[in-house]
C-alpha positions as YAML, in Angstrom:
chain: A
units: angstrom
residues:
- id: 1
  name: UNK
  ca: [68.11, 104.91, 150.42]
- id: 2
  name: UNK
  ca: [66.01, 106.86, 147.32]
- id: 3
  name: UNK
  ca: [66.56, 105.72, 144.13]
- id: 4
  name: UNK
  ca: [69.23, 107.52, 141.71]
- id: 5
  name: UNK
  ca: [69.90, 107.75, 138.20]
- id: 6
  name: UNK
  ca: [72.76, 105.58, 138.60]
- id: 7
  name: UNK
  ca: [71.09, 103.23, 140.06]
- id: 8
  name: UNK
  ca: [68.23, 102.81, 137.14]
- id: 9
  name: UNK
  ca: [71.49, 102.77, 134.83]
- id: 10
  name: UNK
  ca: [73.13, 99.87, 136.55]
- id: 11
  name: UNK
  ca: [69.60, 97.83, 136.17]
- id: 12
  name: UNK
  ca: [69.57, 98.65, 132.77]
- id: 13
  name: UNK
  ca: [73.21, 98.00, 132.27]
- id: 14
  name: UNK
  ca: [72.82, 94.62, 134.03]
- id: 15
  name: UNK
  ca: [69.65, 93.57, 131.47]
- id: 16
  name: UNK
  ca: [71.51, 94.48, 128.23]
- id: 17
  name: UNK
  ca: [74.68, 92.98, 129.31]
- id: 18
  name: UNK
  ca: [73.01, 89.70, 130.70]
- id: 19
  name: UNK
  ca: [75.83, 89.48, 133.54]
- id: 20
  name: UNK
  ca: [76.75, 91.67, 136.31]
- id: 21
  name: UNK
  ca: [80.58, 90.75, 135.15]
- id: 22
  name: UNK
  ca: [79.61, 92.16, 131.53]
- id: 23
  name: UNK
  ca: [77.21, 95.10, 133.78]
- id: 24
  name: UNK
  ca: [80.06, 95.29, 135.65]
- id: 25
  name: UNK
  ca: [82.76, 96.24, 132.83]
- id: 26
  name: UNK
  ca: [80.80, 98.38, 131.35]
- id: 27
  name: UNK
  ca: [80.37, 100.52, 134.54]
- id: 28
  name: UNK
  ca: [83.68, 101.03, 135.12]
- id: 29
  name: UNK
  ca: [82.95, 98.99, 138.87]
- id: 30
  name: UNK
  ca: [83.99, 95.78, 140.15]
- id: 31
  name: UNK
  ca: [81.51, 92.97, 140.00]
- id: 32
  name: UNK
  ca: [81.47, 92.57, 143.83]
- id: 33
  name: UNK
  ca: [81.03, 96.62, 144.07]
- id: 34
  name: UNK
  ca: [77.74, 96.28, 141.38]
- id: 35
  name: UNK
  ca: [76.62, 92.99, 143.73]
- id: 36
  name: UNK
  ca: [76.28, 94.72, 146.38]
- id: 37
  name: UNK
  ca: [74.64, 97.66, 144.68]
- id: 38
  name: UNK
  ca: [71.94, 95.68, 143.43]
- id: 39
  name: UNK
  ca: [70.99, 94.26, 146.79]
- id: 40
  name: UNK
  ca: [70.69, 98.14, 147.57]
- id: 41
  name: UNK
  ca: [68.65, 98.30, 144.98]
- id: 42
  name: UNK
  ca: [66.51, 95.60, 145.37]
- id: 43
  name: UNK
  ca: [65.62, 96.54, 148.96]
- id: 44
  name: UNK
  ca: [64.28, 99.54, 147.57]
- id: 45
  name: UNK
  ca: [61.96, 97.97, 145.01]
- id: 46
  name: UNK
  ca: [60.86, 95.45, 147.35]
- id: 47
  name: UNK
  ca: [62.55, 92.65, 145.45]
- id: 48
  name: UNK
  ca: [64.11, 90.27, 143.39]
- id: 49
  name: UNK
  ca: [64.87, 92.10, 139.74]
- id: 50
  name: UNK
  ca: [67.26, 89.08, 138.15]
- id: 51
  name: UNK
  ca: [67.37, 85.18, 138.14]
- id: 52
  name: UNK
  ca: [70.45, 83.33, 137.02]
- id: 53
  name: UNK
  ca: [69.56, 81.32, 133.76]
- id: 54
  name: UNK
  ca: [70.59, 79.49, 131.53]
- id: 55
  name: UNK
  ca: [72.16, 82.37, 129.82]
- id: 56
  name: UNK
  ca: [73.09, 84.15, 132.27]
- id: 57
  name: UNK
  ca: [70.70, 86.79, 134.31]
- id: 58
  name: UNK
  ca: [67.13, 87.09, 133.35]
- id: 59
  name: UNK
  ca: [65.26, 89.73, 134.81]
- id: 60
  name: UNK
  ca: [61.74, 88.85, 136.85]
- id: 61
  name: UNK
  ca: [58.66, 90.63, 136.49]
- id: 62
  name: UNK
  ca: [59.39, 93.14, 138.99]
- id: 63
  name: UNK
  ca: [62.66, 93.61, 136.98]
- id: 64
  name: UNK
  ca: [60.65, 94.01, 133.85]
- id: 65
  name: UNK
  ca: [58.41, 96.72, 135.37]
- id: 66
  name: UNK
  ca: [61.70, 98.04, 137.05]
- id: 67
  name: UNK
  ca: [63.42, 98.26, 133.72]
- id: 68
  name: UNK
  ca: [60.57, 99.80, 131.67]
- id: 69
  name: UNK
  ca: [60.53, 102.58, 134.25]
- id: 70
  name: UNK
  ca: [63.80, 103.03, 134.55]
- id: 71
  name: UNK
  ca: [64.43, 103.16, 130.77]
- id: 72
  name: UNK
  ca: [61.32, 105.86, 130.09]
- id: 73
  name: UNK
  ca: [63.23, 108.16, 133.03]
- id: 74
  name: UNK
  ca: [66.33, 107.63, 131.78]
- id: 75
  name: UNK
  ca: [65.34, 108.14, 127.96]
- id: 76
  name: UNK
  ca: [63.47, 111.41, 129.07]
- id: 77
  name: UNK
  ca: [67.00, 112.66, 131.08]
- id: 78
  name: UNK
  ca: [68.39, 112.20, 127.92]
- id: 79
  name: UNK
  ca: [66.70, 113.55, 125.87]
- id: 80
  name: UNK
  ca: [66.20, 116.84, 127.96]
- id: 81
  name: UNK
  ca: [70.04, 117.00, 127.14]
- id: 82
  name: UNK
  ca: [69.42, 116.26, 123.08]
- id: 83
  name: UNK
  ca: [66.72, 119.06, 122.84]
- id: 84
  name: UNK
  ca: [68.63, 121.49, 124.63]
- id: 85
  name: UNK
  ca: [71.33, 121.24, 122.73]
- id: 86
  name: UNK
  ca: [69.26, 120.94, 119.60]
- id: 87
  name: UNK
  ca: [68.28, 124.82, 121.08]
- id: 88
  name: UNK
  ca: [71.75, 125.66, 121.72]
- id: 89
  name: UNK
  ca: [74.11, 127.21, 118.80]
- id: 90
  name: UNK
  ca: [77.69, 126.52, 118.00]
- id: 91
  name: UNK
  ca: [77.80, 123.22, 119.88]
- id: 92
  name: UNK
  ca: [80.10, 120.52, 117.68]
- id: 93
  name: UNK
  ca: [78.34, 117.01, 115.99]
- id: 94
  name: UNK
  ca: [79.13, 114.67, 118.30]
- id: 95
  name: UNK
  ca: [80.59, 111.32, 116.64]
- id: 96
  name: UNK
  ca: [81.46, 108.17, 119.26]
- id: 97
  name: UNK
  ca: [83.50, 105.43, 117.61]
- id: 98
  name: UNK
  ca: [85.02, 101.92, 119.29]
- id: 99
  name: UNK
  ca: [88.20, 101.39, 118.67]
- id: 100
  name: UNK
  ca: [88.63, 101.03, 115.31]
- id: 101
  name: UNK
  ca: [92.54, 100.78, 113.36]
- id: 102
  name: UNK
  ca: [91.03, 103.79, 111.29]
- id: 103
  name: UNK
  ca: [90.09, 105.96, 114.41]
- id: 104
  name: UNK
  ca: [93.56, 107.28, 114.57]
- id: 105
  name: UNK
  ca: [93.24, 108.53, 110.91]
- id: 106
  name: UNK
  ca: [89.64, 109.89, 111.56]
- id: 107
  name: UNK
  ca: [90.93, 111.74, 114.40]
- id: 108
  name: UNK
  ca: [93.40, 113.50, 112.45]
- id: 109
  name: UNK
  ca: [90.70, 115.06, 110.30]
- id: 110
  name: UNK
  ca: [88.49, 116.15, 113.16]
- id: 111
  name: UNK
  ca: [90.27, 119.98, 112.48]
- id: 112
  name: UNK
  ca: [88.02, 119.74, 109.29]
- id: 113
  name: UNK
  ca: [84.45, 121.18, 109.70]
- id: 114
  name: UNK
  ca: [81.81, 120.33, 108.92]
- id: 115
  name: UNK
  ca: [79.33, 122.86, 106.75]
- id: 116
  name: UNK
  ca: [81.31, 125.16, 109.65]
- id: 117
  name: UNK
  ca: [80.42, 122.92, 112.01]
- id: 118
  name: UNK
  ca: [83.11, 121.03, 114.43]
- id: 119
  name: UNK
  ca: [83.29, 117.60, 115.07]
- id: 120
  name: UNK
  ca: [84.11, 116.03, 118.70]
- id: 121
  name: UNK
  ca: [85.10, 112.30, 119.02]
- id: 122
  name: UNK
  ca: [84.56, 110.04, 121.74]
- id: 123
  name: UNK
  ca: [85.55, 106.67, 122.25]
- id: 124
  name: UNK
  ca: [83.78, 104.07, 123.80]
- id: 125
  name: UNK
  ca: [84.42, 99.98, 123.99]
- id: 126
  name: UNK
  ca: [80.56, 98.85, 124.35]
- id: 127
  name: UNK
  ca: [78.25, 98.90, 120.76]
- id: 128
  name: UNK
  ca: [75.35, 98.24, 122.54]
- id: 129
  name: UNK
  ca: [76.15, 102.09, 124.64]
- id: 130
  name: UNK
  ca: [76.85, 103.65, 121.28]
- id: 131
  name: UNK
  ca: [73.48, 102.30, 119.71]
- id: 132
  name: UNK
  ca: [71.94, 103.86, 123.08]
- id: 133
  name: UNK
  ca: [73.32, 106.76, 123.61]
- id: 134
  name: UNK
  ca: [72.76, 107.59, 119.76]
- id: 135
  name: UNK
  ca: [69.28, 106.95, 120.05]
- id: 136
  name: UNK
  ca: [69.30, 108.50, 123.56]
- id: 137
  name: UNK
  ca: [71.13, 112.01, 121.50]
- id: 138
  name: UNK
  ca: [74.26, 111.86, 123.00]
- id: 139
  name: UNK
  ca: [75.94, 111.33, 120.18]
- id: 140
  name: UNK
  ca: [74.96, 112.22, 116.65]
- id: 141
  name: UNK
  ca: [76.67, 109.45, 114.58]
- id: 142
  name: UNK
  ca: [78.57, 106.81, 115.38]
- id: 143
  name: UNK
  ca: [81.30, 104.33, 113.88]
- id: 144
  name: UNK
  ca: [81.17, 100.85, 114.93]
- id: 145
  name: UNK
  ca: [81.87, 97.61, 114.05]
- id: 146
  name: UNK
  ca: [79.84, 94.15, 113.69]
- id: 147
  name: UNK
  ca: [81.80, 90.51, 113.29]
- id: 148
  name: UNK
  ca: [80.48, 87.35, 111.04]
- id: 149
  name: UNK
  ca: [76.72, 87.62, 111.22]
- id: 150
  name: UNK
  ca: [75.73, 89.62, 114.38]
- id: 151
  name: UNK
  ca: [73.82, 92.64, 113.96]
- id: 152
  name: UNK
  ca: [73.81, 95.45, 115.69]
- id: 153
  name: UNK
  ca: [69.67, 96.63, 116.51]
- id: 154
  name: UNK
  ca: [69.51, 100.51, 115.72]
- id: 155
  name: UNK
  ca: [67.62, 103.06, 117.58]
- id: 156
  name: UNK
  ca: [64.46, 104.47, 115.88]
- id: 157
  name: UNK
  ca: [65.07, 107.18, 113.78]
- id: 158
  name: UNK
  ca: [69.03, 106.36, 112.83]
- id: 159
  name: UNK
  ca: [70.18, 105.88, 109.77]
- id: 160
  name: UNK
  ca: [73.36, 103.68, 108.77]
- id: 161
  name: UNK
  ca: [75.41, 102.97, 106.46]
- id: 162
  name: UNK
  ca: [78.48, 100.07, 105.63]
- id: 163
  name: UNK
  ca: [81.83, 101.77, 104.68]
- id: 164
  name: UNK
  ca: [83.48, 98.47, 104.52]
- id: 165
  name: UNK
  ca: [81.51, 95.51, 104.15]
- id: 166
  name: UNK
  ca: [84.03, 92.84, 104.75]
- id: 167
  name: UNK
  ca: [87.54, 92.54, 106.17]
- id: 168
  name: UNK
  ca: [89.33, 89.07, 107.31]
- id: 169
  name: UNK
  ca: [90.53, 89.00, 111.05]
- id: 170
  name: UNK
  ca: [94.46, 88.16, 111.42]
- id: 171
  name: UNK
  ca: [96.31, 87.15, 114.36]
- id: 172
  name: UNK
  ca: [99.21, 89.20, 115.84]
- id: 173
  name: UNK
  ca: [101.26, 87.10, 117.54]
- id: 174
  name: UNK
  ca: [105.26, 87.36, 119.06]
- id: 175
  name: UNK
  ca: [108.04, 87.44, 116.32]
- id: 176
  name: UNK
  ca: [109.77, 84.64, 117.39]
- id: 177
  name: UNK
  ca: [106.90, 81.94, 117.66]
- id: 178
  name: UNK
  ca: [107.33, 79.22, 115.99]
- id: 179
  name: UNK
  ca: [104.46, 79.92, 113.58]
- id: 180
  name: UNK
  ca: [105.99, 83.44, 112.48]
- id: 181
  name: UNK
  ca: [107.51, 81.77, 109.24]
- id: 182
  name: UNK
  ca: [104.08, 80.94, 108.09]
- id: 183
  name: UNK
  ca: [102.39, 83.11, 105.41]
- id: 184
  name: UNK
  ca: [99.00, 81.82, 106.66]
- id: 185
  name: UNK
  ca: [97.86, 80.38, 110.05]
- id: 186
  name: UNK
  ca: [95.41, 77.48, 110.84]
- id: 187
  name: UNK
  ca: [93.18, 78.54, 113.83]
- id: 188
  name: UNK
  ca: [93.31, 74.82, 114.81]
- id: 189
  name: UNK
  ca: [97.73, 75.32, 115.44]
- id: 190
  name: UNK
  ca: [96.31, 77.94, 118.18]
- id: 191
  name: UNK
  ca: [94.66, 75.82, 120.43]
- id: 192
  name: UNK
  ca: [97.66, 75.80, 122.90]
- id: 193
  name: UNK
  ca: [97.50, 79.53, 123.00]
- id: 194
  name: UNK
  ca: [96.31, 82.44, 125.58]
- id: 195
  name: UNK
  ca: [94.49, 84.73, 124.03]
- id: 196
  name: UNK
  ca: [93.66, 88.12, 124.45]
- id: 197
  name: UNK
  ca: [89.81, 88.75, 124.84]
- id: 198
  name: UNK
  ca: [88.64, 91.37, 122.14]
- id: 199
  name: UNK
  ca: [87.81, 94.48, 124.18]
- id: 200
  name: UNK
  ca: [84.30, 95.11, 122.62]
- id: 201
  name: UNK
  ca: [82.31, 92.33, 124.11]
- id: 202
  name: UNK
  ca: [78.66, 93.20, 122.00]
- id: 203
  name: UNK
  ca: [80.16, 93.25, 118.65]
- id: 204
  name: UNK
  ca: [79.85, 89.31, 117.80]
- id: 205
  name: UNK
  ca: [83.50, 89.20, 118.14]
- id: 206
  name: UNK
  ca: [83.90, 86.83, 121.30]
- id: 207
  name: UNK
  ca: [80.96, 84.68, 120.17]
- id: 208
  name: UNK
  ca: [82.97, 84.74, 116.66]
- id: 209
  name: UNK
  ca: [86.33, 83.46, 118.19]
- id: 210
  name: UNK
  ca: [84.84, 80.61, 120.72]
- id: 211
  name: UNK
  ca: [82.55, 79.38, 117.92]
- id: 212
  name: UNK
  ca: [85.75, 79.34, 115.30]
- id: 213
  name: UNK
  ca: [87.57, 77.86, 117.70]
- id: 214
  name: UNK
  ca: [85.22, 75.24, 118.73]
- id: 215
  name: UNK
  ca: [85.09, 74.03, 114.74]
- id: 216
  name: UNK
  ca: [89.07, 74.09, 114.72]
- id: 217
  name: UNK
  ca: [88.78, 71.52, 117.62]
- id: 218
  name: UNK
  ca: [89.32, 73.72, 120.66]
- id: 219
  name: UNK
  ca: [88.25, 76.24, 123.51]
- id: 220
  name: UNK
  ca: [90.19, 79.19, 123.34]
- id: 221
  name: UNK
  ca: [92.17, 80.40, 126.52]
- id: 222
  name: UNK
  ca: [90.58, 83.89, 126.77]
- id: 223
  name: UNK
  ca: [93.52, 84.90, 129.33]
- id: 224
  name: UNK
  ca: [93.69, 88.81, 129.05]
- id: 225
  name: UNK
  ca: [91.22, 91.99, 128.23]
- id: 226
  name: UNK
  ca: [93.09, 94.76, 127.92]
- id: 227
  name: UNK
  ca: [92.31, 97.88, 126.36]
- id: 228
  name: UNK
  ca: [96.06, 99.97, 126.06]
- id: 229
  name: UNK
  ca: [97.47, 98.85, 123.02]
- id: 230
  name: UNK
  ca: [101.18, 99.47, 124.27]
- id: 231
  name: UNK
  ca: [100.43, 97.03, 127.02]
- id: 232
  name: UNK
  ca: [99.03, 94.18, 124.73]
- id: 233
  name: UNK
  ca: [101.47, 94.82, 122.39]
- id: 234
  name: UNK
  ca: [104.48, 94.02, 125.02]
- id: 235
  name: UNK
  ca: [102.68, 90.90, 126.44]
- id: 236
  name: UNK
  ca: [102.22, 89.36, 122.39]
- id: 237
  name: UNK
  ca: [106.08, 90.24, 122.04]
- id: 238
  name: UNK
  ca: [106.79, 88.42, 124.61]
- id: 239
  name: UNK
  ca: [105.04, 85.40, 123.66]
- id: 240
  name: UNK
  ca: [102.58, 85.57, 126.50]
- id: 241
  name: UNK
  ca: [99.86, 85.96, 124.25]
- id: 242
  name: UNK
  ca: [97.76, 85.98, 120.77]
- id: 243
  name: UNK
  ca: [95.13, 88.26, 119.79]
- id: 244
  name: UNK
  ca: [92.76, 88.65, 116.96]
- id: 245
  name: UNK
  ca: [93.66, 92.10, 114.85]
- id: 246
  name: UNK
  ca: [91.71, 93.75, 111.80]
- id: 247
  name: UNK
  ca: [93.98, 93.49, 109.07]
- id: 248
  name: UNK
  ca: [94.54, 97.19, 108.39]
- id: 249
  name: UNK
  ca: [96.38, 97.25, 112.10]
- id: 250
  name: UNK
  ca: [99.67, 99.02, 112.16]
- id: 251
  name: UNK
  ca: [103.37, 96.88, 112.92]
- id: 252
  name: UNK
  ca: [104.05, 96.39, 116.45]
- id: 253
  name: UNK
  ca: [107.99, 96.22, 117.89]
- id: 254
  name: UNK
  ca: [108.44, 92.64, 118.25]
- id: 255
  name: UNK
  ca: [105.18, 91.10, 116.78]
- id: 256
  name: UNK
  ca: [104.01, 90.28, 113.51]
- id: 257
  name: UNK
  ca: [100.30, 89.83, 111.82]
- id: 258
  name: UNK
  ca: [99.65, 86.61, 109.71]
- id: 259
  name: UNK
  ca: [96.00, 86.11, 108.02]
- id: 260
  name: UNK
  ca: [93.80, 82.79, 109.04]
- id: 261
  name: UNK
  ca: [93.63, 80.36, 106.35]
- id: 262
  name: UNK
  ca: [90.12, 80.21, 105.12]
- id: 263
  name: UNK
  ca: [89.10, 83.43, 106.87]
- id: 264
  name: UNK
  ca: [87.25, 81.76, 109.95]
- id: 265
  name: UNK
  ca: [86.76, 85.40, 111.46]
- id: 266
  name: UNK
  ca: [85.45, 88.73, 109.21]
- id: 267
  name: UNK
  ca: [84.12, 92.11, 110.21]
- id: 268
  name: UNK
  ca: [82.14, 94.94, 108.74]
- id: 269
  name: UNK
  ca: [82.46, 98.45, 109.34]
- id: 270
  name: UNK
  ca: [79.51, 100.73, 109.91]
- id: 271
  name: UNK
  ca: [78.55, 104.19, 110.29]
- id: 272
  name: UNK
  ca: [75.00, 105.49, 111.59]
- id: 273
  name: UNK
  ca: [73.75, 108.71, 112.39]
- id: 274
  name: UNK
  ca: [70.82, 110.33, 114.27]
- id: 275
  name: UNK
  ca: [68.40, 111.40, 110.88]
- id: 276
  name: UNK
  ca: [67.34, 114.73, 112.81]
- id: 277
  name: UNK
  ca: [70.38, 115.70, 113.95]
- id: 278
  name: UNK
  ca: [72.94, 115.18, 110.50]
- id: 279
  name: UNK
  ca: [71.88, 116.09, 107.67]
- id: 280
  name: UNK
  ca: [72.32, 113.96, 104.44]
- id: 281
  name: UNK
  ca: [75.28, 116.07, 103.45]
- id: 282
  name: UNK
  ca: [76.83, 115.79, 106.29]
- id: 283
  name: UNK
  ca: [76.48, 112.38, 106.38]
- id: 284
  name: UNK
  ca: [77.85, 111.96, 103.37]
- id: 285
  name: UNK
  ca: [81.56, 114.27, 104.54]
- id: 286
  name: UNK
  ca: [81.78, 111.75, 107.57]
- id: 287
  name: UNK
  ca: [81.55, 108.84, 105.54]
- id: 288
  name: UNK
  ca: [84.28, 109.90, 102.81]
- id: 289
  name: UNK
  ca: [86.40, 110.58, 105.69]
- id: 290
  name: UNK
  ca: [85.94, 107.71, 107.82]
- id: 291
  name: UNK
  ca: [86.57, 105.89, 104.49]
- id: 292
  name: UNK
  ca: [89.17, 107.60, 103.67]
- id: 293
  name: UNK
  ca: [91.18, 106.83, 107.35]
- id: 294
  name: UNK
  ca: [90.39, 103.26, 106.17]
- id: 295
  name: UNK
  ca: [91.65, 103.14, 102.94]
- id: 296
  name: UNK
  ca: [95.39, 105.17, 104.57]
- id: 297
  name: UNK
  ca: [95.55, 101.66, 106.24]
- id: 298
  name: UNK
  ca: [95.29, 99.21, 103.46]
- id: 299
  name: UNK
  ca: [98.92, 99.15, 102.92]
- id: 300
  name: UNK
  ca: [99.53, 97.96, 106.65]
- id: 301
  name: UNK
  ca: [99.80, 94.45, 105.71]
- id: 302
  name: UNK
  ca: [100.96, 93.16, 102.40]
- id: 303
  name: UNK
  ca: [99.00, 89.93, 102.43]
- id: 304
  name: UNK
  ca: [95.43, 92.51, 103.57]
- id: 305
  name: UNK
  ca: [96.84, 94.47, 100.88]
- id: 306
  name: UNK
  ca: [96.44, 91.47, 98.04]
- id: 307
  name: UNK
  ca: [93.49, 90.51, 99.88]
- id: 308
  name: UNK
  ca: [91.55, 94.36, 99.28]
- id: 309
  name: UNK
  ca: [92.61, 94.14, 95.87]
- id: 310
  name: UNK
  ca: [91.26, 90.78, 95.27]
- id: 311
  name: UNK
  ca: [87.89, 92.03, 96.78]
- id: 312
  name: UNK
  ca: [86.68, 95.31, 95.00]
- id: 313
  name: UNK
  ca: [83.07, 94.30, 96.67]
- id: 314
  name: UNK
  ca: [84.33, 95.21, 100.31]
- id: 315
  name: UNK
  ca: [85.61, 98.58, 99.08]
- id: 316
  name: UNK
  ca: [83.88, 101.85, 100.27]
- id: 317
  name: UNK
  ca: [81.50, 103.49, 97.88]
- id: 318
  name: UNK
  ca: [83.28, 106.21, 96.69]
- id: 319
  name: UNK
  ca: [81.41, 109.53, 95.59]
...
């Protein structure tokens, strides 16, 4: 076997994820599928190129050379792609976004151009692959988000931007659960529950629940990960589940969204873009309408609604 592109990706994949089962995921394979790849792999480069530690997989120093390699050929495949098209004319700004309650307002304004220039949206569920492929030039800005205190480490050369600097995580949970009635929710009444496992897994969010949850008393049940919204929808209606929800999030047939009492849980918003690729004024039209999908949400949720008005300092800034 002689290496392949694909197969420098998966090493890669494997160190920023820190788990084949995270690597895994992000690949769009099946843990036991990547396993087995990186045994290929490894064969190849003579081997070892990960040790289970303490924190999960920790590449060796064959892995580190491995990975520098791999990242410098992969970086210069890339960026063949980025200068090409920086040759090439008519080719639409290329915006990737996770998902987001205001993508499906941002997507509605794609039709608008931009200085005569098109926009195309892609969505992804991994922040660390939108940081990379931004720096990488796959993607000329990006709209992402980042929950409590983590941080999300920007390529060289990107700029960024917070459109909303704070927003307080709900829970959607069935209509006819018991704690329905209540205007507010404890996260310590939840410790019974199954949960659904927020679908970005590099945002802080999953480190944000289990640490919540751990000072309410408990270990969450992290039961399902499921990216359609129709599907997680049906299993919270029928009381097979809780998730956590941003607060702008639309109603849902047969479940309802109630705030946590003392906001345990809270998210930014945040928009970057490649400096040499959007110009200032362009950056500027993406924010105002990535803002303005936000703000078309506000009015979701009564309770977010008093909340927003309460907090002027988490509002967009508004040219």
């Amino acid at each position: 076997m002689q290496l392949e592109l694909r197969h420098l990706q998966a090493v890669c994949r494997i160190a920023e994820a820190g788990s084949l089962g995270g690597a895994a995921r992000r690949l769009g394979v099946s843990q036991p599928a990547l396993s087995a790849q990186l045994r290929r792999i490894e064969r190849v480069t003579g081997g070892e190129l990960f040790v289970r530690g303490r924190s999960g997989v920790e590449p060796t120093a064959l892995g580190q050379f491995v990975l520098a390699k791999a990242r410098r050929v992969l970086n210069e495949m890339e960026a063949l792609g980025a200068e090409a098209r920086a040759i090439a004319t008519g080719t639409p700004l290329r915006l990737g976004c996770i998902l987001l309650v205001l993508l499906d307002g941002l997507l509605a304004r794609t039709d608008l151009s931009m200085n005569g220039q098109e926009i195309s949206v892609d969505l992804e569920h991994s922040v660390t692959a939108l940081a990379r492929m931004l720096g990488a030039g796959r993607y000329d800005a990006i709209v992402y988000g980042e929950v409590n205190d983590h941080e999300v480490p920007l390529p060289e050369g990107a700029l960024a931007r917070t459109l909303v600097s704070k927003e307080p995580f709900c829970i959607r949970l069935s209509a006819r659960h018991p704690l329905a009635a209540l205007d507010g929710i404890d996260l310590a009444d939840l410790a019974d529950e199954s949960w659904m496992t927020p679908v970005e897994d590099d945002d802080g969010g999953p480190e944000a629940l289990v640490a919540a949850c751990a000072k309410a008393g408990f270990s969450p049940s992290l039961r399902y990960r499921i990216t359609d919204r129709k599907i997680a929808y049906d299993l919270i209606a029928a009381g097979r589940a809780i998730s956590l929800s941003q607060p702008t999030a639309p109603p849902a047939e047969g479940t309802v969204m109630r705030p946590l009492v003392g906001a345990p849980i809270t998210g930014r918003i945040r928009l970057a873009w490649n400096r040499s690729a959007v110009s200032a004024g362009q950056a500027q039209l993406l924010y105002g309408a990535a803002a303005r999908a936000y703000l078309a949400n506000v009015d979701n949720n009564a309770f977010h609604k008093a909340w927003w008005d309460a907090h002027p300092e988490a509002h967009p800034a508004m040219d």
